[in-house]
N, CA, C and O atoms as a GROMACS GRO file, in nm:
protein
  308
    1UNK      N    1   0.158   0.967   5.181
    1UNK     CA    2   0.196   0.840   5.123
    1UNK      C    3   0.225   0.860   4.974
    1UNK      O    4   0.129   0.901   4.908
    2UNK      N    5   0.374   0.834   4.890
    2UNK     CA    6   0.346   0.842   4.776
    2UNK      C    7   0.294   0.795   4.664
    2UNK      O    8   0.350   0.686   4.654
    3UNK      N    9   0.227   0.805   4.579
    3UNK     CA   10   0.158   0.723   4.504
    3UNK      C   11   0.301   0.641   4.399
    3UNK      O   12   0.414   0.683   4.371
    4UNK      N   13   0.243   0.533   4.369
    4UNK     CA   14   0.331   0.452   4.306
    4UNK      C   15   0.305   0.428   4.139
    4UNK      O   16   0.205   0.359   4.121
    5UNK      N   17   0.346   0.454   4.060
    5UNK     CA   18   0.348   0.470   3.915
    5UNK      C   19   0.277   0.328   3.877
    5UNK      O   20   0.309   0.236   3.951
    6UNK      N   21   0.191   0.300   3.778
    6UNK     CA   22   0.160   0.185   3.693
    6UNK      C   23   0.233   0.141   3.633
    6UNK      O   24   0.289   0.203   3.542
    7UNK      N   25   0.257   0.013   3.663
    7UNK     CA   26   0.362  -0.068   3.546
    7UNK      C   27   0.319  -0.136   3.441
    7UNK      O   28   0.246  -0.234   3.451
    8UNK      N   29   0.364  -0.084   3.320
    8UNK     CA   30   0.326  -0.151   3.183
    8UNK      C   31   0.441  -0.249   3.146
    8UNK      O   32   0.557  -0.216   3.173
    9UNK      N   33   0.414  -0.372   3.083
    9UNK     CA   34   0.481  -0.461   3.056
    9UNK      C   35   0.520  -0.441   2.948
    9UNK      O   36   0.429  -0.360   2.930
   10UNK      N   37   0.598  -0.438   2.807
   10UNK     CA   38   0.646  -0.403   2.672
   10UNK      C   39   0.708  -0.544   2.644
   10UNK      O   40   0.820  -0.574   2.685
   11UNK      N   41   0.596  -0.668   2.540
   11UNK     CA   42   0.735  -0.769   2.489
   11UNK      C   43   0.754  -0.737   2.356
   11UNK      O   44   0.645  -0.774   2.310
   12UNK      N   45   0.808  -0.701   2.276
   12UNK     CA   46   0.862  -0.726   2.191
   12UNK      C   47   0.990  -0.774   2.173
   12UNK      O   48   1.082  -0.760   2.255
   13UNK      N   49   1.001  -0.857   2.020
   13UNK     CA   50   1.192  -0.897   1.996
   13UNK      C   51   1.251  -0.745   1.895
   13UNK      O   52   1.347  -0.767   1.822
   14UNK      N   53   1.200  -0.621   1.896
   14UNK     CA   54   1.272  -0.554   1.830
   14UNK      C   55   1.303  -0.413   1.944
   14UNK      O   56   1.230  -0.318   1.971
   15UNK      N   57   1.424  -0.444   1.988
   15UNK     CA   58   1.478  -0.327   2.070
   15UNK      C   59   1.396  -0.172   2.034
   15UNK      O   60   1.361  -0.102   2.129
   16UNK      N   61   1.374  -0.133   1.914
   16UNK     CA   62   1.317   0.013   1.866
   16UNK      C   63   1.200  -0.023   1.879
   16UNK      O   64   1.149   0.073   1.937
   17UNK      N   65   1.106  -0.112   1.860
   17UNK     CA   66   1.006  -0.093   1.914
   17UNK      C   67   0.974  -0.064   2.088
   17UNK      O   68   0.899   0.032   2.105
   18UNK      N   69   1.017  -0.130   2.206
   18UNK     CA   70   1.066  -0.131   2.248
   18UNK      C   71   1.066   0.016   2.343
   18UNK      O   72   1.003   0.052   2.442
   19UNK      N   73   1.161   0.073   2.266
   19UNK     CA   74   1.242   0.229   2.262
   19UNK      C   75   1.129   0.314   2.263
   19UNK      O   76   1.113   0.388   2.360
   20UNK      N   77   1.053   0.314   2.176
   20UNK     CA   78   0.955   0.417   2.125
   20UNK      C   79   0.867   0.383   2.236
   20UNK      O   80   0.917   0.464   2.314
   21UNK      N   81   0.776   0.327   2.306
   21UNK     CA   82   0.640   0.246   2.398
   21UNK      C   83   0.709   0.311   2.523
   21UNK      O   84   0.633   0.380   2.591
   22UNK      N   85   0.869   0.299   2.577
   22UNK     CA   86   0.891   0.339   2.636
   22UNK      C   87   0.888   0.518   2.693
   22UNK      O   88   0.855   0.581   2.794
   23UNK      N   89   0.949   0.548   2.541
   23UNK     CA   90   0.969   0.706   2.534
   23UNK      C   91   0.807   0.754   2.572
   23UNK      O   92   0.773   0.835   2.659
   24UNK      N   93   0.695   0.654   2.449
   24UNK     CA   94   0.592   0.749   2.522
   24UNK      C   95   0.504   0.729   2.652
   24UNK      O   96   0.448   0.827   2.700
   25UNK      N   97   0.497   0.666   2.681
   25UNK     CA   98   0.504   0.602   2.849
   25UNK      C   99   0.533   0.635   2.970
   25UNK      O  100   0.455   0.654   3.063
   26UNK      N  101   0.699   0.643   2.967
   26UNK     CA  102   0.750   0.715   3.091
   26UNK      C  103   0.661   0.857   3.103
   26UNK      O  104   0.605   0.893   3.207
   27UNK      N  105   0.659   0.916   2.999
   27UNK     CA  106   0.576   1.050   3.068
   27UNK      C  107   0.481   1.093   3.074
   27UNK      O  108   0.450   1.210   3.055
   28UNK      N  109   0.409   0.992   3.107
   28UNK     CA  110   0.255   0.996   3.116
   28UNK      C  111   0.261   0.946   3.236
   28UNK      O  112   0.147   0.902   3.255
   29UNK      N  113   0.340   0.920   3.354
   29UNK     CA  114   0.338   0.846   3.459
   29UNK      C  115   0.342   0.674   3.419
   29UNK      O  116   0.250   0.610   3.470
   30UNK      N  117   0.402   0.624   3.365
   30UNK     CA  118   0.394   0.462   3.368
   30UNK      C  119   0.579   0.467   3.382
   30UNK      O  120   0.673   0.520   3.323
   31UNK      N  121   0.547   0.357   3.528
   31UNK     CA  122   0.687   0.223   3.470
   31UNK      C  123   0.658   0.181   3.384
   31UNK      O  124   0.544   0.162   3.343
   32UNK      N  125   0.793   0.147   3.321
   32UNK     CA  126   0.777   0.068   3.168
   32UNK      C  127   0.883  -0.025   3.182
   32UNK      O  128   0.999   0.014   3.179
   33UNK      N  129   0.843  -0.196   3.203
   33UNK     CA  130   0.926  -0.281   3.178
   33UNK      C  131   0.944  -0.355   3.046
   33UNK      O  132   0.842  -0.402   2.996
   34UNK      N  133   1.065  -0.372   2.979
   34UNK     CA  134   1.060  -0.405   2.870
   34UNK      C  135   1.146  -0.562   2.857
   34UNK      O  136   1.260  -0.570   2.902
   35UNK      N  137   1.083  -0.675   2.795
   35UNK     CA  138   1.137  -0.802   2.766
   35UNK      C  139   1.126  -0.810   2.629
   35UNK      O  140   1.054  -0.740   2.558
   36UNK      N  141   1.239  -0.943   2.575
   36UNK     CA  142   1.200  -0.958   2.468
   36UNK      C  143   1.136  -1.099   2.396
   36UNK      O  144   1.104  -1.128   2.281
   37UNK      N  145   1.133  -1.167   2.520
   37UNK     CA  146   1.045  -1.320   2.489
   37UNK      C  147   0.934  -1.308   2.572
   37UNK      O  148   0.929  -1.232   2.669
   38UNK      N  149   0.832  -1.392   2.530
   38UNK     CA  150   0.674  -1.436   2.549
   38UNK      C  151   0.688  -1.503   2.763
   38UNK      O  152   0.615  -1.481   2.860
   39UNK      N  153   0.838  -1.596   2.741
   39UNK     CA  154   0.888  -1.720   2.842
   39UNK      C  155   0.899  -1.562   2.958
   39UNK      O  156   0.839  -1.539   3.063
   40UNK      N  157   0.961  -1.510   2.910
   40UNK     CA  158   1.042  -1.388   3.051
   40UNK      C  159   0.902  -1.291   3.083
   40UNK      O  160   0.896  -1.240   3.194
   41UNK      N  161   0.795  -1.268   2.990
   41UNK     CA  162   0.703  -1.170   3.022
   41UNK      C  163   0.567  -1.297   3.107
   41UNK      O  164   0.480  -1.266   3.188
   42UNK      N  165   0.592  -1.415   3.058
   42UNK     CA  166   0.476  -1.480   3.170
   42UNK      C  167   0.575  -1.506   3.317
   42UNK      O  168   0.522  -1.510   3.428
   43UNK      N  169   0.694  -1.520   3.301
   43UNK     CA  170   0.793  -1.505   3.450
   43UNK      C  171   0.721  -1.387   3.496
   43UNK      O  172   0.624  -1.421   3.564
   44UNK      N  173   0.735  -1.248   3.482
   44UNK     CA  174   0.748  -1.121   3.528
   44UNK      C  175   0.622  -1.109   3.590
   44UNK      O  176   0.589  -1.056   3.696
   45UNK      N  177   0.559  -1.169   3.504
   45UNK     CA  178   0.377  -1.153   3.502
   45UNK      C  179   0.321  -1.238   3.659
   45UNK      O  180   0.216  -1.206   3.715
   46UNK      N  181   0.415  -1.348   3.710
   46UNK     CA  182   0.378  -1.417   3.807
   46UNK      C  183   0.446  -1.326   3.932
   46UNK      O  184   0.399  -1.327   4.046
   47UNK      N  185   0.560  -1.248   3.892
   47UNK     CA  186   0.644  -1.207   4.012
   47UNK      C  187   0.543  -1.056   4.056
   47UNK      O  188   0.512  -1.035   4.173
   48UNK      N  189   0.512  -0.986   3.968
   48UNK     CA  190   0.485  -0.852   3.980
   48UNK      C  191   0.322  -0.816   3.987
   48UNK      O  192   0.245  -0.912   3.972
   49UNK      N  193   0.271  -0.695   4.007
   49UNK     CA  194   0.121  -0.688   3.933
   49UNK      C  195   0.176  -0.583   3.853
   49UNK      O  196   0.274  -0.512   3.873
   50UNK      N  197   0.070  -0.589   3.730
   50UNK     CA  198   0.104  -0.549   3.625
   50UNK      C  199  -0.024  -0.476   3.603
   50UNK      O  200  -0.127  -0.539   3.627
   51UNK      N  201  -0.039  -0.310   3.548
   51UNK     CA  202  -0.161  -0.273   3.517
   51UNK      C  203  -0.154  -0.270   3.386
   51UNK      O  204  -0.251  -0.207   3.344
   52UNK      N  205  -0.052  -0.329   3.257
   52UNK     CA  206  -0.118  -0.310   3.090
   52UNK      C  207  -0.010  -0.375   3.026
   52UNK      O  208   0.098  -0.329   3.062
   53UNK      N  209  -0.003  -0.451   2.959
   53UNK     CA  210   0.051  -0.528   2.856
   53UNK      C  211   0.007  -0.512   2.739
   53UNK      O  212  -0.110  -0.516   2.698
   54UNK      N  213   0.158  -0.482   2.654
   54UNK     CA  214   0.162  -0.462   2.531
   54UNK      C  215   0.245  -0.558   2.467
   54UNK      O  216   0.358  -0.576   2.512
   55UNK      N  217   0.208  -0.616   2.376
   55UNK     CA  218   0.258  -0.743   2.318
   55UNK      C  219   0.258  -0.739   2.150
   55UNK      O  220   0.171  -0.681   2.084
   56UNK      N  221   0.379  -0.816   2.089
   56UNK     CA  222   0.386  -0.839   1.957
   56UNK      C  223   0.313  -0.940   1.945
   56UNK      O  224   0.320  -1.025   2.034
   57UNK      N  225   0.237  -0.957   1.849
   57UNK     CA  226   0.131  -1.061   1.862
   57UNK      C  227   0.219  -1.187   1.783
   57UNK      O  228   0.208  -1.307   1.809
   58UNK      N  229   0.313  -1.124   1.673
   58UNK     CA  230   0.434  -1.197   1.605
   58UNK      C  231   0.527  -1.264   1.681
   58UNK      O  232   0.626  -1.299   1.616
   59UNK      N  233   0.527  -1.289   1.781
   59UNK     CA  234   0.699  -1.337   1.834
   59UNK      C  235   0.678  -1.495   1.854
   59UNK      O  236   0.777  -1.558   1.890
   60UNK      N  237   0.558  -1.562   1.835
   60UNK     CA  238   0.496  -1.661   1.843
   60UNK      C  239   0.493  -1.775   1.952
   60UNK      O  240   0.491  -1.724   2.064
   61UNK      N  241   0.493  -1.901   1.956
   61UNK     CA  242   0.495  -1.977   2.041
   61UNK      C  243   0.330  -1.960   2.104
   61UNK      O  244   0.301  -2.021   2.207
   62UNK      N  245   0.243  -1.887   2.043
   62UNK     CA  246   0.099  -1.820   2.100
   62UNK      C  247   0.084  -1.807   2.225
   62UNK      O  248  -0.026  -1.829   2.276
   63UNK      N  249   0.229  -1.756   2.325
   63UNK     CA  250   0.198  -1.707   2.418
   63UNK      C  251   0.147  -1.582   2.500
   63UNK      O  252   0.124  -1.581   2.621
   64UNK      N  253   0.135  -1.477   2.412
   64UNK     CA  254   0.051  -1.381   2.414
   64UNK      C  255  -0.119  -1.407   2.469
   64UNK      O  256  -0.177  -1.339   2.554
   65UNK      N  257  -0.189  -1.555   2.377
   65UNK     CA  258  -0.270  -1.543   2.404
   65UNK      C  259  -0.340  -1.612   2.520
   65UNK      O  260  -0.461  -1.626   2.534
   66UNK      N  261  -0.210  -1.664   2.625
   66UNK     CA  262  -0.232  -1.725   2.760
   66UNK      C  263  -0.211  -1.595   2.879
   66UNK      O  264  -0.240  -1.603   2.998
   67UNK      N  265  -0.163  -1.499   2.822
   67UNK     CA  266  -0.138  -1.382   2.938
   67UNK      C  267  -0.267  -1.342   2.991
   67UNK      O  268  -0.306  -1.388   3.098
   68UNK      N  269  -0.315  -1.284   2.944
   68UNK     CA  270  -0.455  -1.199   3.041
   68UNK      C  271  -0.529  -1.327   3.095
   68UNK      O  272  -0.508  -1.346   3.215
   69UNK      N  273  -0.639  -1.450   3.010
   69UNK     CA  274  -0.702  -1.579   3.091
   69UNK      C  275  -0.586  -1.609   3.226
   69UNK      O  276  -0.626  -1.621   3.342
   70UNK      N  277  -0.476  -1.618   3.200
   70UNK     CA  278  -0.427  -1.697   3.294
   70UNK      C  279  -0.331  -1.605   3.417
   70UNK      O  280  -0.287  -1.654   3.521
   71UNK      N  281  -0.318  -1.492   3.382
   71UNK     CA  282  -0.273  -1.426   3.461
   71UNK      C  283  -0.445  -1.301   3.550
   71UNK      O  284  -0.432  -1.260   3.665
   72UNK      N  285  -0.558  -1.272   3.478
   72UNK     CA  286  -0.648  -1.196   3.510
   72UNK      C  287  -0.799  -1.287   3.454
   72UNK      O  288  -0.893  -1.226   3.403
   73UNK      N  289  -0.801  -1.416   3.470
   73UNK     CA  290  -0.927  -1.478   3.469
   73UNK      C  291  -1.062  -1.396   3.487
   73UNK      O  292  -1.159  -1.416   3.414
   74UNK      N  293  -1.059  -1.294   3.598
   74UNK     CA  294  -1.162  -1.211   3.528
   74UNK      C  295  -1.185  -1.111   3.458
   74UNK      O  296  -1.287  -1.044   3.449
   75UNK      N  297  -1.060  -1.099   3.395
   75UNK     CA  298  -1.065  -1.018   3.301
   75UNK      C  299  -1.033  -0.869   3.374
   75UNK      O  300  -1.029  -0.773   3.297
   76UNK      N  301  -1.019  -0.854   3.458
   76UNK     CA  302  -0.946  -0.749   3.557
   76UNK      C  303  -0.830  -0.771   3.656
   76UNK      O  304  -0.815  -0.880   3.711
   77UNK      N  305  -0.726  -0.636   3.683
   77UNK     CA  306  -0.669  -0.675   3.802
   77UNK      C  307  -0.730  -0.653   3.900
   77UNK      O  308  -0.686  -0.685   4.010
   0.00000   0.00000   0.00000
C-alpha cells in the first residue's frame, strides 16, 4: 500500500514567501498547498485533512485565529 505524503497548508499574500515553505517542504516528504487568503485556507481546511498549517499572522480579518479551535477542537487531528 503506498504511503501518502502529509499535507501542509501555506497562507500567505506574498508569492516568495510562499516559494521558499514550499522549496523546503517538498523534500522532506510534505504536500505543500499554497493560498493566499485566510477565506480560501478555511474553504480547503473543510474539504481536505490537513496535517500543519502555516499562516501569516498579518493578512488579517483574525482568521488565522479560528483555524485550529474550529477546524481541530481538540487540539489534534
Amino acid at each position: 500500500m503506498p504511503m501518502t505524503k502529509p499535507k501542509m497548508l501555506c497562507v500567505d499574500d506574498e508569492p516568495e514567501i510562499l516559494n521558499f515553505l514550499e522549496a523546503a517542504f517538498i523534500p522532506i516528504g510534505y504536500e505543500v498547498i499554497k493560498l493566499e487568503n485566510g477565506e480560501e485556507a478555511l474553504t480547503k481546511l473543510k474539504e481536505e485533512k490537513i496535517d500543519l498549517v502555516i499562516s501569516d499572522p498579518g493578512l488579517g480579518n483574525s482568521y488565522q485565529y479560528c483555524i485550529c479551535p474550529r477546524n481541530y477542537p481538540k487540539g489534534g487531528a
